[in-house]
N, C-alpha and C positions, 0 to 999 in steps of 0.2 A: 390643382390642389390635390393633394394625398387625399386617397380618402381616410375619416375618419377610425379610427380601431376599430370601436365598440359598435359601427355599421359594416364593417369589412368583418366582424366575427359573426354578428347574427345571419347575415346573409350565408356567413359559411355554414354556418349549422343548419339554416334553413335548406339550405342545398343538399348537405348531408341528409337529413330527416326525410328529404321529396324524392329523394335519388331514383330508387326502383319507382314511384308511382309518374313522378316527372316521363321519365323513358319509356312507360309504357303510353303513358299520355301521346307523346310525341311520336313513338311510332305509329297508332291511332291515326293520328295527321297526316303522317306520310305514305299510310296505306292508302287514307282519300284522295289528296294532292298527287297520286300518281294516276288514277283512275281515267280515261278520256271526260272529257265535261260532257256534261248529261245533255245537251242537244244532240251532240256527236252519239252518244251512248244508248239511250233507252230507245226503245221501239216507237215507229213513227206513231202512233194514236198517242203516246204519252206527249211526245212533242209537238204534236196538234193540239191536245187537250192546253197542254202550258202556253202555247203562245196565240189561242181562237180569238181569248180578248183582246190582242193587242190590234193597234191601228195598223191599215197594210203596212204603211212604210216601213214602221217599226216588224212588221210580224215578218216582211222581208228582209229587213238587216238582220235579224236574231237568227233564222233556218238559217243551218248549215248548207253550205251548199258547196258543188266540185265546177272550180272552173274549168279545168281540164281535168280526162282521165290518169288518174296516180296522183295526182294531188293533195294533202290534205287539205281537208273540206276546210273555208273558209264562212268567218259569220261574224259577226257585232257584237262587243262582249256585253252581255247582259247583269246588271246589277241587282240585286233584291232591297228592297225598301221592306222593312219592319217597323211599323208606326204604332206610337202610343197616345198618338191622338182622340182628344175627345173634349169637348166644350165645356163641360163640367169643371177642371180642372185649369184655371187661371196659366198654369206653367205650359201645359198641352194646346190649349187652344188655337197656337199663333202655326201649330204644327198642319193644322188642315191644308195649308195649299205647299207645302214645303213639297209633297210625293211632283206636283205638275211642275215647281220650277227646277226640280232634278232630271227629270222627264227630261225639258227642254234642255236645258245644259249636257245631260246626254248626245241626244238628237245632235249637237252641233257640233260634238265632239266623234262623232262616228260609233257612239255604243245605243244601250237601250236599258230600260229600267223598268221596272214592273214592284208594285206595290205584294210585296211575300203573303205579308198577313199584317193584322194589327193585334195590339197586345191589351190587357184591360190596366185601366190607372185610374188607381184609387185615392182619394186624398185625406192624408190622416188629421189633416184640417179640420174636413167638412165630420170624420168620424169620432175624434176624439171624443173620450168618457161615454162612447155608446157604445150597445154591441156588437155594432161590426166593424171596428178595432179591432175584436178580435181574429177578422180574418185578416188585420193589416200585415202582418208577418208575412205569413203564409202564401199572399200574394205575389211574394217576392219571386215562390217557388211557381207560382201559375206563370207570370210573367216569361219566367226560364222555360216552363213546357209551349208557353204559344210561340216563342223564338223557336223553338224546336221545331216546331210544328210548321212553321211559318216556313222554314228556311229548309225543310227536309223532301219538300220539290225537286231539290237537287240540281236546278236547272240554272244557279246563278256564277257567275266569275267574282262576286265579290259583294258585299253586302252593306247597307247604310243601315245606322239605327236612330230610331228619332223616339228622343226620349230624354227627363229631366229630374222627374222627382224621385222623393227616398225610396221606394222598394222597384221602380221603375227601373233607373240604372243596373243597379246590380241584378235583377231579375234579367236586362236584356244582355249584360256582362257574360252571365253562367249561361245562358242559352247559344249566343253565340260563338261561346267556348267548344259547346259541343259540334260546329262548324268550324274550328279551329287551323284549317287547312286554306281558308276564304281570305284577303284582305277584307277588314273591317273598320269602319270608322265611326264616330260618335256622332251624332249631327246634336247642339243642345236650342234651346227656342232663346233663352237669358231671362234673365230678372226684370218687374214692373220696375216702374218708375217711385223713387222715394214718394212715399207719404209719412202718415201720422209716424212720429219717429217711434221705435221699438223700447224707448226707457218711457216715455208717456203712455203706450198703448199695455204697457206694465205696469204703470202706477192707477190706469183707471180699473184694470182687472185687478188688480188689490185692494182698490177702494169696492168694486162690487163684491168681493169677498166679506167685506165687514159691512155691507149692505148701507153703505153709505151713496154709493148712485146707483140707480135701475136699470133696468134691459134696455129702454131706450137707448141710455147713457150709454151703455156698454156696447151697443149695437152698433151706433155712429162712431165712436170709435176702432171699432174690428173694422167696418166697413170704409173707415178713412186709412187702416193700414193694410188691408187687402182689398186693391181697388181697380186693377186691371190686366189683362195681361201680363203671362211672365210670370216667374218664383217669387217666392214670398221674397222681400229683402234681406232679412234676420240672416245669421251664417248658420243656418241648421244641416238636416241631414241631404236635402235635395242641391243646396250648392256645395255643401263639402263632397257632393258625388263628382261633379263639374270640376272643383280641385284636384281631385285623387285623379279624375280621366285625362287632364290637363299633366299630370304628371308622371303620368305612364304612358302619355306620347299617344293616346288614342283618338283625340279629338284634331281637328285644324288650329294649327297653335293659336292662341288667343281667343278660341271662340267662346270661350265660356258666358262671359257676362256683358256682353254686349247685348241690348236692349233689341225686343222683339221686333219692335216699328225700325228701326234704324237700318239706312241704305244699305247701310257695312251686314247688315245679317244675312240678307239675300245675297251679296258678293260671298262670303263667306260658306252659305250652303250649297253655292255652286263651286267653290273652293273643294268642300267635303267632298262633292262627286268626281271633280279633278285626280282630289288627290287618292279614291280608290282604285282609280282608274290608272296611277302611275301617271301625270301627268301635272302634278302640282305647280305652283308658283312660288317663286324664290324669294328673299328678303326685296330684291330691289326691282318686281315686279313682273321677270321676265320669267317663262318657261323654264320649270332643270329640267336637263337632259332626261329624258324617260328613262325612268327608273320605277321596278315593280313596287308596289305599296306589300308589305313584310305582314304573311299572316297573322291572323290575331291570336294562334293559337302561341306565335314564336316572338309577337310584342309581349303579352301576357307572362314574365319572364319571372325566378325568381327574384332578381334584381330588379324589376319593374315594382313588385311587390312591394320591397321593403322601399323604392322610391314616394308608395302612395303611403305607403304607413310612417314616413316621416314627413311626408307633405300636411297628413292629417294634426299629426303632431303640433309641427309648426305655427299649425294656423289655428290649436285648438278647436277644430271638426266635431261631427257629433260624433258621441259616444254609438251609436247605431251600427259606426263601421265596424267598431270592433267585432261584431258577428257577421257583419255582409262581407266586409273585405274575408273573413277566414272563408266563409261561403265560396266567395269569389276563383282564391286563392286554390282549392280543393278540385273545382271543375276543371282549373286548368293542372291538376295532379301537385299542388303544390302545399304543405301543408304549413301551416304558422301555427301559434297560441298567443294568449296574453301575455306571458314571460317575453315573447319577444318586441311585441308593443312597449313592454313594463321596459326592458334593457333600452331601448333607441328612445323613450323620457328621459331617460337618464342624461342623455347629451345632446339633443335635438331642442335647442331654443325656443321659445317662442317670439315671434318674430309679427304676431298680425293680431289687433283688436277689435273685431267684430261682434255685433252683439249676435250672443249673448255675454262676451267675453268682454266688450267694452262698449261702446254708444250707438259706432257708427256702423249703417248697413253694407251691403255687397257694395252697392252701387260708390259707396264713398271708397271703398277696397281699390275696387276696379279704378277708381281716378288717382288710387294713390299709386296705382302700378300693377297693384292686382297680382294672377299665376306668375305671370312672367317674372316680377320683380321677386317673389318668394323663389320661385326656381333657382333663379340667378345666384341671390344668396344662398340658398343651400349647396348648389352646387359648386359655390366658390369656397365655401367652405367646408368641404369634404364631405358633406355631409349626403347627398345623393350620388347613384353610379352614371354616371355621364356615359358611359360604355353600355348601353342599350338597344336594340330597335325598337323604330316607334313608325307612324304612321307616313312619318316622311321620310326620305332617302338621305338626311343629312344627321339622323340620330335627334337627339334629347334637346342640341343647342337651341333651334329656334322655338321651344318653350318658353324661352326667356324672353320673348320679343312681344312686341304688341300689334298688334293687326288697325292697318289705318289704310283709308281710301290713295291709291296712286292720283299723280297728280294728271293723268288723263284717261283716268277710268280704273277698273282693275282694283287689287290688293297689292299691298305694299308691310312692312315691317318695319319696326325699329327697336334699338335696345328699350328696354323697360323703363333706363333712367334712372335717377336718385327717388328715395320715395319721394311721393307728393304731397303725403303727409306723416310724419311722424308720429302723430297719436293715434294714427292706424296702422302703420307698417314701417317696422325698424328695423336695420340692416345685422344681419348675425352677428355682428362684433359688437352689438347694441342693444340687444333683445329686451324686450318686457320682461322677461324671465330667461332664466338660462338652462331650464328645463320645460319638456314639452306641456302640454295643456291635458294632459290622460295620467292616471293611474293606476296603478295594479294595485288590491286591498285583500292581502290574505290573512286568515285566523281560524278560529274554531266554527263560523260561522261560513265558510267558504272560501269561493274566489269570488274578487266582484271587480265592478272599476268602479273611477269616478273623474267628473271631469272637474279640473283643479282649477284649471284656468277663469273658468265663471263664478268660481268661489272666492269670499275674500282670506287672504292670509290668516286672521285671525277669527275663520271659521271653521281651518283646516284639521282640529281638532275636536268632537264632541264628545264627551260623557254624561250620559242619561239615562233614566228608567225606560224598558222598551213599554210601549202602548202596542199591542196586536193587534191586528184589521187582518179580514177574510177577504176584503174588497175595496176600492178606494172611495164607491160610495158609504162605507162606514166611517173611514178617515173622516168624510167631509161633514157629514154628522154628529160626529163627536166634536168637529171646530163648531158647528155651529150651535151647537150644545152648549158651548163654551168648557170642555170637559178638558182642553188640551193648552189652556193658560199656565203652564209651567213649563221647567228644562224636562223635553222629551225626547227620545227616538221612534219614531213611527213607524212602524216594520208591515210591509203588506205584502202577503205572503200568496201564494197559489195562484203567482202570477206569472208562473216561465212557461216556456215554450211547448211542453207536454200539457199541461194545465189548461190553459184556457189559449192557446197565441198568440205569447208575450205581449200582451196592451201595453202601449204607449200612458203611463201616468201624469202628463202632461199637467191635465186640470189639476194637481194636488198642489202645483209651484204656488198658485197664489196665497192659498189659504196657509200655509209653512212659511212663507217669504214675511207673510203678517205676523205670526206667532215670533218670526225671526226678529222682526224689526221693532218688538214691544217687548223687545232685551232676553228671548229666552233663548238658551243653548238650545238649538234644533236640527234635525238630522232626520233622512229617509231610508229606510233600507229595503230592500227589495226585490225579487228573483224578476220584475217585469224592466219593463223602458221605461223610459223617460225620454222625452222629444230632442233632437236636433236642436232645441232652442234651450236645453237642460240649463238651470238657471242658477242664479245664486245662494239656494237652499243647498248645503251638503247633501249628496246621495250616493249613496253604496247601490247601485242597480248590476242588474243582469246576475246575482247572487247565482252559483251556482257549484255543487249540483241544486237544483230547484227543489221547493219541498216537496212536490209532488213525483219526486222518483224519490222521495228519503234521504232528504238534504238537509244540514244544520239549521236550518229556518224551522222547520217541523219540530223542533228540539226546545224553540225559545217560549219564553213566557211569560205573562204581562208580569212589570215590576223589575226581571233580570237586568241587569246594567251592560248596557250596551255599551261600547267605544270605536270610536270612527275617528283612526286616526290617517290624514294621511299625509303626514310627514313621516313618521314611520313606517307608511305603508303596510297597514293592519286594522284587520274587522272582528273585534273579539267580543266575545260575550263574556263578562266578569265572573260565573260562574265556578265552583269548585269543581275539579276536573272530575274526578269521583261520582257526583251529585249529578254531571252532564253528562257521563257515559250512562248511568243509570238510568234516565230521564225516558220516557215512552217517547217515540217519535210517532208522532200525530200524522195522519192518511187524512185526504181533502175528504172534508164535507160532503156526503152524499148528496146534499141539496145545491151543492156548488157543480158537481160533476154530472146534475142534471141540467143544470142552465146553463153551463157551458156549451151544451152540445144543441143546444134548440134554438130556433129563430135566427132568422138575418139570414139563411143560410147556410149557417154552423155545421148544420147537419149533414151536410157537402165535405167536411173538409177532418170530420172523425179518422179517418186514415194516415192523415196529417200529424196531428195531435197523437195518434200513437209511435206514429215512426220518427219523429222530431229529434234529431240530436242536440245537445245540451247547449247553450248561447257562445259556449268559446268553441264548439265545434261549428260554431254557423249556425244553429237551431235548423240545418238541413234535414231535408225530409227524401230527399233521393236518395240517401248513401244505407 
């Protein structure tokens, strides 16, 4: 299929815009990838020190050694495991024995593998509406520096990353960007098993909103939809990571959401070591010919790019990527913005209904056909570049395929199929919509997005007096005051990425969703997040510039008439243009810019908070 125009133009200009940073990138690469590998290289105490831990056998295949004089030295290629395991976190947990069956799969394959370092994983679950949300961001960026850290040993031929939730991926993405010379592959753990469905575990958090059941209540229900191992089920930002990796050919095709306990997982993550190794398995289960596994710095492409940012599209993803993928993007010298997200809604389908976008979770996704089956359609539709490197030797096709057990052991493949269900995934020629699930919202107010696809049609419009909030514990105050019983816009402001470290406003969905559903025109606007589960409230999030570098939000005033429209794709404040240039622009709260920086640890990450670039630059803190 041809590709698309309006994806064959953005890709060009994104090419154009990356050109000198792309090339210096890559030269970067090619200056490590020519270097001797570091066993061979560094002095023998360095390579005592690196391989003391390991078991003889393994500490004997790893030395280099000369079988004869004038030979080069010969040795077992060694892999680095970077893990973001830890028990805390339901996604992570299933990761603790993954480092020993790579180990093994090694060993039998004639390499060796050693665990690099492990990375910290936070869940914005367990933190949300507290304060150390505010380090959720920013984690993103520690993440990136313990890959670095991890992997700057230097001692490895090729590296596995084990890892699943929102700041996880993309933290271990830019980290081992900056290894970029390395084959690398994704290893993911997959989603729990369905429980309480995500429209009822939202209708009893509405009801404790207007305090009609208790914490009990509310408890037994959280704890029947977060109940065991594996990703949440919901399509938020930790499984829209596992799409986007799925469509930029970084993972073992199909592994995204395959269940943690399931035989196929283990098959699978001995797959991943395979396939670093240049050694992978075919569709029909046998050995391809060895063939090298394609740095990650040269999968990582600008075409891979605009692949994950029509993926996300597609499938109405969270709004979250819209900063991590620009993050992403940038490490590996590539530069995007919203305008180019805002052009590929333009023609990019929506093709998949997951909640929060419709009922059903991952898990019904994955049986209707799941990555594969979006790939497929996109790419029959012009609509992805199929001309890529990706993890395997055969390019972007076997994306499209689904990973099932051979029939005497082993992995095996097959096309995706017809979907399996229609009310969760519809074929491009058929779409739930025939624009993407993201919008770009510009005005005198800023740039923001919003995600469209969770909202209803005849919500895609708001005009209302704004209400200001300093915090969303004031928002929730004033609901419970009962002060916000009318058409409002609720603007919460000093909440971007310099500010405080863009908080996830998560807790605000229910108490809005009520106001929503007791007939008032309602609307959020906002320089912070909103969850990966961003919900059926309209919201203008990631406003920026933020008020807190002297951004149109610092401008607004209780009573101004707000409008949010996004059929028009516009955030205006109804203001005399005159009255609004004149207007003081308001500086954060001294008592807000002391509590920002205290407790939880805060106090750790003041360096962060100043260096922070704006939400559509990636709110990066390296650059």
């Amino acid at each position: 299929m041809k590709l698309n125009a309006t994806v064959g133009t953005v890709t060009a200009r994104i090419l154009q815009r990356s050109a000198r940073s792309r090339h210096a990138y890559l030269q970067r690469l090619d200056a490590m990838a020519r270097r001797p590998p570091g066993a061979e290289r560094m002095g023998c105490a360095n390579v005592a020190h690196a391989f003391a831990g390991m078991p003889d056998a393994d500490k004997q295949a790893a030395m280099p050694r000369r079988p004869a004089i004038g030979i080069t030295p010969v040795r077992a290629p060694n892999i680095g495991i970077v893990n973001a395991f830890n028990d805390m976190l339901s996604a992570h947990a299933p990761l603790q024995h993954y480092p020993d069956v790579i180990k093994a799969e090694a060993r039998r394959l004639g390499a060796t593998a050693q665990v690099a370092g492990g990375v910290p994983a936070m869940c914005d679950g367990v933190t949300q509406g507290t304060a150390a949300m505010e380090l959720s961001l920013y984690s993103r960026d520690v993440i990136a520096m313990a890959t670095a850290v991890s992997l700057s040993h230097d001692m490895f031929d090729g590296a596995l990353m084990l890892g699943v939730c929102d700041k996880i991926v993309p933290g271990l993405l830019i980290g081992a960007l900056q290894f970029g010379h390395l084959p690398t592959v994704f290893v993911p753990a997959g989603p729990m098993g369905s429980g309480l469905s995500n429209s009822d575990k939202a209708r009893v958090r509405e009801q404790a909103a207007q305090g009609l059941v208790g914490r009990e209540e509310l408890l037994q229900a959280e704890s029947q939809a977060y109940h065991s191992p594996g990703t949440c089920t919901f399509y938020g930002t930790a499984n829209s990571n596992q799409m986007l990796l799925e469509a930029m050919g970084l993972h073992v095709p199909g592994t995204a959401f395959v269940h943690p306990g399931a035989a196929l997982r283990e098959d699978l993550t001995r797959e991943a070591l395979r396939t670093v190794l240049g050694r992978a398995t075919g569709p029909d289960g046998r050995a391809l010919p060895a063939s090298a596994c394609a740095p990650i710095g040269q999968v990582v492409s600008e075409r891979s790019i605009v692949n994950a940012m029509v993926a996300l599209l597609a499938t109405g993803g969270s709004t979250n990527h819209l900063i991590h993928w620009v993050a992403v993007a940038r490490a590996a010298g590539i530069v995007i913005d919203w305008d180019d997200f805002a052009a590929l809604s333009e023609v990019v389908p929506l093709l998949a209904r997951v909640y929060p976008n419709g009922s059903a979770d991952v898990n019904h996704f994955q049986a209707a056909g799941g990555p594969g089956y979006v790939i497929r359609e996109l790419l029959d539709a012009g609509l992805m570049h199929a001309d890529v490197l990706t993890v395997r030797p055969d390019g972007l096709a076997p994306f499209t395929q689904v990973p099932q057990a051979g029939d005497g052991g082993g992995l095996r493949w097959r096309d995706a199929g017809p979907s399996g269900d229609t009310a969760v995934l519809r074929p491009a020629a058929e779409p739930f919509s025939a624009t993407g699930g993201l919008k770009l919202l510009q005005g005198n107010l800023g740039r923001s997005v919003i995600k469209v696809s969770a909202v209803p049609a005849e919500r895609h419009v708001v005009q209302a007096p704004a209400r200001i909030f300093d915090s969303q514990e004031a928002l929730q105050a004033a609901f419970k005051a009962g002060e916000l019983e009318r058409d409002v816009v609720c603007v919460v402001r000093w909440q971007g990425p310099g500010a405080n470290g863009m908080p996830e406003l998560h807790r605000l969905t229910p108490p809005l969703a009520v106001l929503q559903g007791r007939g008032f025109q309602v609307a959020l606007v906002t320089d912070g997040r909103m969850s990966g589960a961003s919900g059926k409230v309209p919201a203008a999030i990631h406003v920026s510039p933020e008020a807190a570098a002297g951004g149109p939000l610092a401008r607004l005033r209780d009573g101004d008439i707000v409008r949010l429209d996004a059929v028009a794709g516009t955030l205006q404040a109804l203001v005399d243009e005159a009255q609004w240039q004149a207007r003081e622009v308001l500086t954060i709260p001294p008592a807000l810019v002391q509590d920002n920086g205290l407790g939880m640890g805060r106090e750790l990450f003041a360096g962060m908070r100043r260096n922070a670039l704006s939400a559509e630059e990636g709110a990066c803190t390296w650059l």
